[in-house]
N, C-alpha and C positions, 0 to 999 in steps of 0.2 A: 354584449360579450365581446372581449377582446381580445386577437392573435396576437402573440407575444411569441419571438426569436431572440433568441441568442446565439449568435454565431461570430466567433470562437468563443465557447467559455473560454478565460483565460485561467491565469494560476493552477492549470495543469499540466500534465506529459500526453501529447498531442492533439488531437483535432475532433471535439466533439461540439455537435450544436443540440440547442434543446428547442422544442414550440411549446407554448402552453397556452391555454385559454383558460382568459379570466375573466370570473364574473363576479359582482359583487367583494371586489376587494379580494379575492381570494382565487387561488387557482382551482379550476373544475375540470380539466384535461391536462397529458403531459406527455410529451413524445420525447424518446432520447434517440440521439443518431449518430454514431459513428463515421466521421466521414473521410475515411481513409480503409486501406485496404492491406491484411495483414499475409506475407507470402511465403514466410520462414518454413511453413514445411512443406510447401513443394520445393524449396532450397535445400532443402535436407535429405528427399529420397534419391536413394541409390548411394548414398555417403555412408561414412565409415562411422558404424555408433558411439564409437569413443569419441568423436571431434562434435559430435551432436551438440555438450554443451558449450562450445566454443563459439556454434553461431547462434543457439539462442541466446543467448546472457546478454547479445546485441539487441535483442529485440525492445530493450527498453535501455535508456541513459539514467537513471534515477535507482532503481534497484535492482543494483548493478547485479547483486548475485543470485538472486532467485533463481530465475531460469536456468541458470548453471546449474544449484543445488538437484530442482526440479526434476531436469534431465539426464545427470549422472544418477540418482536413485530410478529411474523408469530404466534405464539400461542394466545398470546392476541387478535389480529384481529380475531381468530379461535372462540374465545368463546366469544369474548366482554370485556374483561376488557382495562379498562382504568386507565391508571397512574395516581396520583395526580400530582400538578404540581413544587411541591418540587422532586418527582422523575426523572422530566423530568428535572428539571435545573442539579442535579446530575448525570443524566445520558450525560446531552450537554457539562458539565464538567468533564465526566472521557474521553470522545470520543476524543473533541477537545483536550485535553492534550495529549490522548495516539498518534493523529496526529501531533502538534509541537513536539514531543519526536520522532518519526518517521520517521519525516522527515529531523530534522538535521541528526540524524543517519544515513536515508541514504545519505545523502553529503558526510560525511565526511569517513562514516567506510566501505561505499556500494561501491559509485561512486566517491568518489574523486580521487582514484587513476587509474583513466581510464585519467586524464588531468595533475594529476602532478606527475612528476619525483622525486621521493624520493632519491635516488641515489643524483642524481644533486645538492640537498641541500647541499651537503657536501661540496661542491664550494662556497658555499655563503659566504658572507659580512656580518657580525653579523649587523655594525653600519649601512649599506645600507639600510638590512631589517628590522631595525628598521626605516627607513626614511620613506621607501615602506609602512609597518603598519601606521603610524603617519597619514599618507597624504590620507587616504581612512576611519580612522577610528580613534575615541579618547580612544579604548580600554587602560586599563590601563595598562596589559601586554603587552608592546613594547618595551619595553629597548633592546640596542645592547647587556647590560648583557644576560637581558632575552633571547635570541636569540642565544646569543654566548653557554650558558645554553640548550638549546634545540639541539643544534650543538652538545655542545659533549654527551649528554645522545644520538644521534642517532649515532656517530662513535663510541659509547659503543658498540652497539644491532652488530653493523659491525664486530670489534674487535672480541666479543666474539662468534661470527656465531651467536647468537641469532635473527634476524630479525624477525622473528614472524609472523604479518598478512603481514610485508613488503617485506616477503621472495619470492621467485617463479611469480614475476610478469618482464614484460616486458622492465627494465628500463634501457636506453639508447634507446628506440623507435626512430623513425625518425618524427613520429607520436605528440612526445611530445616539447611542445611551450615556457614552463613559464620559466621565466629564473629563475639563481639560486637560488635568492632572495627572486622570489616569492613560488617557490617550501618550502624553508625554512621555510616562514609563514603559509604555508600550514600544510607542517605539524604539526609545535605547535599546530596550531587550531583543527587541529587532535587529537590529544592528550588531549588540553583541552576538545575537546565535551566528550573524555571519562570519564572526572570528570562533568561533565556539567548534563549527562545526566543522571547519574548516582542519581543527589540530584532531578532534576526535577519530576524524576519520582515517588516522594516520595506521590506527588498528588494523585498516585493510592493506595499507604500504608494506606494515611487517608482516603480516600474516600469509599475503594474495599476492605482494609485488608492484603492487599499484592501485589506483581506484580513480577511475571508475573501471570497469570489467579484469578480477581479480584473473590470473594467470596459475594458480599453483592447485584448480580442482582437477583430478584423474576418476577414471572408473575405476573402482578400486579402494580411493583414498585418495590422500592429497598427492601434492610433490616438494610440498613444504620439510623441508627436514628438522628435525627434534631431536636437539643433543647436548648437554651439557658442556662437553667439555670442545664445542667446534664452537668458531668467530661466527662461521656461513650458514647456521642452524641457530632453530630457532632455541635461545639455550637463558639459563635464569637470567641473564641479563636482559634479554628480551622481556619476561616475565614480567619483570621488575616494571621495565618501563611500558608496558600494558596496563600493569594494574595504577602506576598514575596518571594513564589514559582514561581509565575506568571512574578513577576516584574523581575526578577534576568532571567526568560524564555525569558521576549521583551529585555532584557539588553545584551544579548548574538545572538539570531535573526538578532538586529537590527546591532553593533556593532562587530560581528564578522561572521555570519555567510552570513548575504545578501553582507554585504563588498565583504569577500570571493566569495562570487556568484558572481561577476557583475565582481573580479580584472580577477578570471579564463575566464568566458565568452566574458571578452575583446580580449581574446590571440585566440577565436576559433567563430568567427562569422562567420568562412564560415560552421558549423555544424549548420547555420540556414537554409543551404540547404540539409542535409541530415536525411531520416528515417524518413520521411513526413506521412508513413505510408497509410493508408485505409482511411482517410478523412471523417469518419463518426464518433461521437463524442456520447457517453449515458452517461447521468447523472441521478439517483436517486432523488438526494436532500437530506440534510443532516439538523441536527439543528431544530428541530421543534420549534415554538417561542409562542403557545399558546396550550393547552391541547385538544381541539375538533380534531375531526380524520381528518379533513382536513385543518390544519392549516397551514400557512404561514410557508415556512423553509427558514432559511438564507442564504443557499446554496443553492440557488432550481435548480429542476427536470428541465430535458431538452432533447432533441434531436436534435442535428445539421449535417446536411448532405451536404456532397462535399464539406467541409469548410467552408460553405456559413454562415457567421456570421449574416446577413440582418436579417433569420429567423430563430427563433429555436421552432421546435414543440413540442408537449405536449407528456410528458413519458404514454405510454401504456403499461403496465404488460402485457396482453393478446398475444403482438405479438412477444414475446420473445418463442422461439425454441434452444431444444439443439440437433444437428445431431452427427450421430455414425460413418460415413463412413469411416473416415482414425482414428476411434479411438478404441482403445482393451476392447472394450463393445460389446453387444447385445443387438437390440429391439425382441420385440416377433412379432413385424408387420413388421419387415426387417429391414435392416441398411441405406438403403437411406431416409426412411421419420425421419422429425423431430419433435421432443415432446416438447409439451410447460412442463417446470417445475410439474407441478399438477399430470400430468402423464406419468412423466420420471419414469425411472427404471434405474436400479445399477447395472447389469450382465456384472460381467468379462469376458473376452474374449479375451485371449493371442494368437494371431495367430504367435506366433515369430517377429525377429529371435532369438534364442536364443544366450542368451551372454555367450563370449564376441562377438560381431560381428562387423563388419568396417562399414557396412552402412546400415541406415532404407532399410526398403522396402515402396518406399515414396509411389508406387501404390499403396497398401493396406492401411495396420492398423499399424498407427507409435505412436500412444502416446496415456497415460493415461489420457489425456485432451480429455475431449467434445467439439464439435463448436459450443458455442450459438453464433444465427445470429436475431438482429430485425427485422421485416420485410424483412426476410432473405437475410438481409445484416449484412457483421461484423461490428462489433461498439469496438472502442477504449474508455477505461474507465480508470479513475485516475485524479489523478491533473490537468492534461492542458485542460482534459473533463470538469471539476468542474470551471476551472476559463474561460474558451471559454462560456461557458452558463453563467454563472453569469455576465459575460462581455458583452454578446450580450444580457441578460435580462435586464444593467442597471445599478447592483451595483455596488453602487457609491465608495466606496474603494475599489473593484476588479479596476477599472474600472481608479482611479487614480495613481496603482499601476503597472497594465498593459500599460497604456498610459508613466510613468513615466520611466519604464522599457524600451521601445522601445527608447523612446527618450534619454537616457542615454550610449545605446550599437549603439545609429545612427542606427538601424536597420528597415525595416516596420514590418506592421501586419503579412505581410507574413510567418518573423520568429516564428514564434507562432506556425506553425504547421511544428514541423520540432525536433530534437533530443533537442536539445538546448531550444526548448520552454517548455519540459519537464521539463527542471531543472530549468529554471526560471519558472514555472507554480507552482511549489513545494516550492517555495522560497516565490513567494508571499503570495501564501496558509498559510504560517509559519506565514508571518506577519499579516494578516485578522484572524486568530483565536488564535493568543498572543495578541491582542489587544480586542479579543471579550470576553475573558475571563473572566475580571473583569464585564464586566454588569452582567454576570450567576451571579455572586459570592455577587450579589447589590442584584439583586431581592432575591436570598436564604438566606442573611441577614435581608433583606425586612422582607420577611416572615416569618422569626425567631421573627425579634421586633413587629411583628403583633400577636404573638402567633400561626400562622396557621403550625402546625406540621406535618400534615399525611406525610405518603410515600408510604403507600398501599392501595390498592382497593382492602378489604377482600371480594368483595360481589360474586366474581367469582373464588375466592380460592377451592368450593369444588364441585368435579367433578358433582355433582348430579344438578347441576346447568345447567349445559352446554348442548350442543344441542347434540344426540346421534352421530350425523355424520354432522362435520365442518373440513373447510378447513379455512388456510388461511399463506398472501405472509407476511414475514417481509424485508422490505429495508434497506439498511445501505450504506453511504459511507465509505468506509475503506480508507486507506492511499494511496490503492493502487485504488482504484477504487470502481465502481458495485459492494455491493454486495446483494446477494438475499437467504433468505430462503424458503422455500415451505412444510407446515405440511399438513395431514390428519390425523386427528383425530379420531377416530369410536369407539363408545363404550367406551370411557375414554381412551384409550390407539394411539400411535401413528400406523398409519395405511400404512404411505408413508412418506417421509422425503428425501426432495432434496437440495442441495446446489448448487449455481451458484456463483463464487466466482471470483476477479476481475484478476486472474493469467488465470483461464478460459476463458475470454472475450479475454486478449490481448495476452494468450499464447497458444491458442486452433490450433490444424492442421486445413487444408481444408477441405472444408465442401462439399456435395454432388456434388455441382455447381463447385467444383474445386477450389472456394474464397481460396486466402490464411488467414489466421491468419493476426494481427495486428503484431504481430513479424513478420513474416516471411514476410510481404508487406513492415513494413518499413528497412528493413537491403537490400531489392533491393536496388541497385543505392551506398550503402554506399563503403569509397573507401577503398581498402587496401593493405598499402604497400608492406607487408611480409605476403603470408598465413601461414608461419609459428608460428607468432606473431599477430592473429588478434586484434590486441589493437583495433580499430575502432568496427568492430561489437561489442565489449565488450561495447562500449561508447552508442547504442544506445539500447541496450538488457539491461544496466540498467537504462538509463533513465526510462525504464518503469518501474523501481524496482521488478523484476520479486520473486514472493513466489511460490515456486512452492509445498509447504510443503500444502499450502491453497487447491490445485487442486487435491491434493493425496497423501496418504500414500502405505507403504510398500506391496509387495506379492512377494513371492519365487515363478517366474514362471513354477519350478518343483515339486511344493506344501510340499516341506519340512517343519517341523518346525524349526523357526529359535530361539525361546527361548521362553522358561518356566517361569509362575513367578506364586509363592507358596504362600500365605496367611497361615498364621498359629496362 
């Protein structure tokens, strides 16, 4: 048997290392560790609840808006306000966007190069891959020029030693499938998503004022204004150039990116047996589709256990637990019971080892992740959580796009729960909300030609309003999955402030009961050929798109200071 380290996974949002021991070609143990330390809500007690989303949204550089969304509905629930319903379509249109911007991203700059051979392009057939492109997609960059054009800007990057994101990785694997051809088209489309993404995301410039961490969320509503007949509001001409934002988002989705998805998942159908993971599924609900506090979401909430798609039960807040036992925290009632969010605590607790060091001490306390458990079981959260519920609720375009999916890779339902159903769970998710896009973008012109303008609920803007001592949960789906705020408020001022965030769910160590993590259960069983080169564990540690920036921030475990910054 062999110890296996990785430290830094790379192609993620911060600093997680994994150990695994392998036997027999295959991994038989698996530890996840967060190795950084997250401090935002002791940042936050004693602050004003309204600016709350202002320093979480920092908490992560990648999606940007989550933790904003998050924590303006944990506050609002706290006191009472309610959105109007022009806030809500602008807030279901900066979400949805910032998740198709997301999730191409991660294909192509995260995870694609866990499947394609970059190196290997340089083999290729310009006029081949141009046949190869033609015959799966009517994209209009396919010429063998075009191709042969891509070919040598990448023996440029070779040439000059410059390889860049393509440098340091594993290529010549035995691991890797696509021939040369396809690796070729691979990459261009690589390359395109970085001008792709780049204009898409302009949705949140109009919308938020900038991006990354948008500026126009309030408690309340936005601070965006909606008007038809103002230059400085957001008015049909704004509209207008949204929805060829939108169109130009399904024009690349559909035409280059899901292509891409389905030619790579052709070459690796047997990773619908691997990284099966915990089998227990949480979803939120995401999308609210009417302004009342309990209104219809278009993603809905769910709970599915053992795979069992027949039934999926109803989301409880209340049975959600985060436990401390293998994590470098402190409870004041001990480290084996666990706290629901309301009255979690934030107490550091480095018990070593001190770095640099070759291996966790998996007995103890390995990482700066907490282990939230539902009904003190682990729950896997994210995309294949969000289209496994929405599948076995019904809807009807998940539902044609999963059934459409299986039958095109000759695959059953079985692969769904498996590494591979990750990335096709993520692909579909792309296309169900670049297609729902434009109804927001109808009803917010709607209501422009009707004259209904509001975006805020002044009526709970000032403190003196509020109840002296309120709590309350905000939900969100992030890209990556669950995630959950938790406020107290007492006396106007924030009293307690917890985050559960969706790198938490599926990157969290063992919990009291000894449960592994969603990471650490699905990288059992995965195979590998070289522990020198684990390319495989790589393949299914990002399917989950792991942010480990979301689960924590920095601490010098020798309490140095590590830098100064001077206002003047």
């Amino acid at each position: 048997m062999s110890h296996l380290v990785i430290d830094p996974v790379t192609r993620i949002e911060g600093h997680l290392r994994v150990e695994a021991e392998v036997e027999g070609g295959a991994v038989a143990n698996a530890w996840s560790s967060s190795t950084m330390f997250r401090g935002i809500e002791l940042i936050l007690k004693g602050r004003d609840p309204r600016d709350a989303w202002a320093f979480t949204q920092r908490i992560c550089g990648v999606c940007t808006t989550v933790h904003a969304i998050a924590s303006i509905r944990a506050v609002e629930k706290a006191i009472g306000a309610v959105p109007p319903t022009n806030a809500r379509l602008l807030r279901n249109l900066i979400m949805a966007s910032q998740m198709v911007h997301d999730h191409v991203v991660h294909f192509y700059h995260l995870h694609a190069l866990d499947w394609v051979d970059v190196v290997s392009a340089l083999k290729a057939d310009p006029a081949a891959t141009s046949q190869l492109a033609q015959s799966i997609s009517d994209w209009p960059l396919s010429s063998s020029r075009y191709f042969a054009a891509v070919k040598d800007r990448l023996q440029g990057f070779v040439d000059r030693g410059q390889l860049g994101p393509f440098a340091n990785a594993y290529w010549g694997h035995s691991a890797y499938r696509l021939p040369p051809e396809a690796n070729l088209m691979a990459v261009a489309h690589y390359l395109e998503a970085l001008d792709w993404q780049r204009e898409f995301i302009k949705i949140h410039a109009v919308l938020g004022g900038k991006n990354p961490h948008l500026q126009s969320f309030l408690v309340g509503g936005m601070a965006t204004p909606v008007d038809p007949d103002r230059q400085a509001s957001i008015n049909l001409g704004s509209v207008a150039a949204l929805r060829q934002l939108v169109a130009q988002a399904r024009d690349f989705v559909n035409k280059v990116y899901i292509p891409d998805l389905m030619a790579v998942a052709s070459f690796y159908k047997d990773w619908a047996g691997y990284g099966a993971g915990v089998g227990n599924y949480l979803v939120y609900g995401e999308y609210p589709e009417g302004d009342e506090p309990n209104a219809s979401l278009f993603l809905p909430s769910g709970v599915i256990w053992g795979r069992d798609l027949s039934r999926v039960a109803s989301f409880d807040p209340t049975k959600i637990n985060e436990f401390i036992t293998h994590s470098w925290y402190q409870y004041s009632g001990g480290d084996s019971e666990g706290r629901h969010p309301f009255d979690g605590e934030t107490q550091p607790h480095y018990t070593g080892p001190e770095p640099p060091y070759e291996r966790l001490n998996t007995d103890g306390k390995y990482s700066w992740l907490k282990s939230p458990r539902y009904e003190g079981k682990p729950m896997e959260v994210g995309p294949l959580s969000r289209m496994l519920v929405a599948y076995a609720r019904g809807h009807q375009r998940v539902q044609e796009l999963v059934n459409g999916t299986l039958n095109q890779l000759g695959v059953g339902p079985a692969a769904l729960f498996s590494t591979l159903g990750r990335v096709a769970a993520r692909g579909i998710e792309t296309v169900v909300l670049a297609e729902k896009l434009d109804g927001w973008l109808d009803e917010l012109a709607d209501n422009m030609g009707r004259g209904e303008l509001a975006i805020h609920d002044n009526s709970k803007w000032d403190p003196s309003t509020w109840p002296k001592d309120a709590t309350g949960a905000g939900f969100h789906e992030a890209p990556r999955g669950a995630l959950g705020h938790w406020v107290h408020i007492k006396d106007g001022v924030i009293a307690n402030y917890q985050c559960v965030v969706p790198s938490t769910w599926n990157a969290g160590p063992r919990d009291a009961s000894g449960q592994r993590g969603p990471y650490e259960e699905a990288l059992v069983g995965n195979p590998v050929a070289d522990p020198a080169q684990p390319l495989e564990l790589l393949r299914t540690l990002h399917s989950f798109d792991p942010c480990l920036a979301c689960g924590v921030h920095v601490v010098d475990a020798r309490r140095r200071t590590l830098a100064e910054v001077k206002v003047s």
